[in-house]
C-alpha positions in Angstrom: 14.9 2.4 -2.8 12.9 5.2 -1.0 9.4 5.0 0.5 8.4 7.6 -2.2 10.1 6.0 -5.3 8.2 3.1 -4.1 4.8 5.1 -3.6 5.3 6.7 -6.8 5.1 3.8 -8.7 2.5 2.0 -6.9 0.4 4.8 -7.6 1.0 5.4 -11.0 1.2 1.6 -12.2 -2.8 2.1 -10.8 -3.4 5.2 -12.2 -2.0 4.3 -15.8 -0.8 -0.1 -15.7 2.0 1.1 -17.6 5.5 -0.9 -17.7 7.0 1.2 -20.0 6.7 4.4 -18.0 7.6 2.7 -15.0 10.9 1.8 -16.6 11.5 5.5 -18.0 10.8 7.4 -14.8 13.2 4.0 -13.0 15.8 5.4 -15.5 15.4 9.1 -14.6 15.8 8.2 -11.1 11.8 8.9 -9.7 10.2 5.7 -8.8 10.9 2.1 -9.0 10.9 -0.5 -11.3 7.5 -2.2 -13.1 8.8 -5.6 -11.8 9.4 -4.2 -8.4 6.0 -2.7 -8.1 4.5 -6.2 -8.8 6.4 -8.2 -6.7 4.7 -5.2 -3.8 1.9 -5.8 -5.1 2.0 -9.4 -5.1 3.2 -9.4 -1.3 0.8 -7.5 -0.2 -2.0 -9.8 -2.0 -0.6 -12.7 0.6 -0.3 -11.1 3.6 -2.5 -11.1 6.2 -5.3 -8.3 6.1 -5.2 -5.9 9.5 -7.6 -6.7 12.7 -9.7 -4.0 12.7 -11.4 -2.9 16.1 -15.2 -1.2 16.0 -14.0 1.8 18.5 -18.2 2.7 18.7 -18.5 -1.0 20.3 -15.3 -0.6 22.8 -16.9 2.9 23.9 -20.0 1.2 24.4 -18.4 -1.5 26.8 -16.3 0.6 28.5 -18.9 3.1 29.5 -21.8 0.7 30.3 -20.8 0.6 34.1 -20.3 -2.8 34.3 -17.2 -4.3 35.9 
């Protein structure tokens, strides 16, 4: 499994929730499987979200002069 089969059907089982034309494209060879895609999907609902820094509040510390 490639990073873009697996794009490619991440994207289109949101664009159209179809198993069916997840299974044909699998078939052809273009993405990955519908049950594949949920597992992903389902991962990524249990991990942990990312730690996000405000860069405007780091600049502001950093430049304030104070040591």
């Amino acid at each position: 499994m490639s990073h873009l089969q697996l794009g490619l059907g991440v994207a289109l089982f949101r664009k159209f929730g179809s198993r069916n034309l997840l299974n044909l494209l699998f078939q052809l060879g273009y993405c990955i499987l519908y049950s594949e895609v949920i597992k992903y999907q389902n991962g990524i609902m249990h991990a942990s979200p990312p730690i996000f820094v405000d860069i405007w509040q780091v600049q502001i510390v950093n430049n304030s002069g104070v040591e």
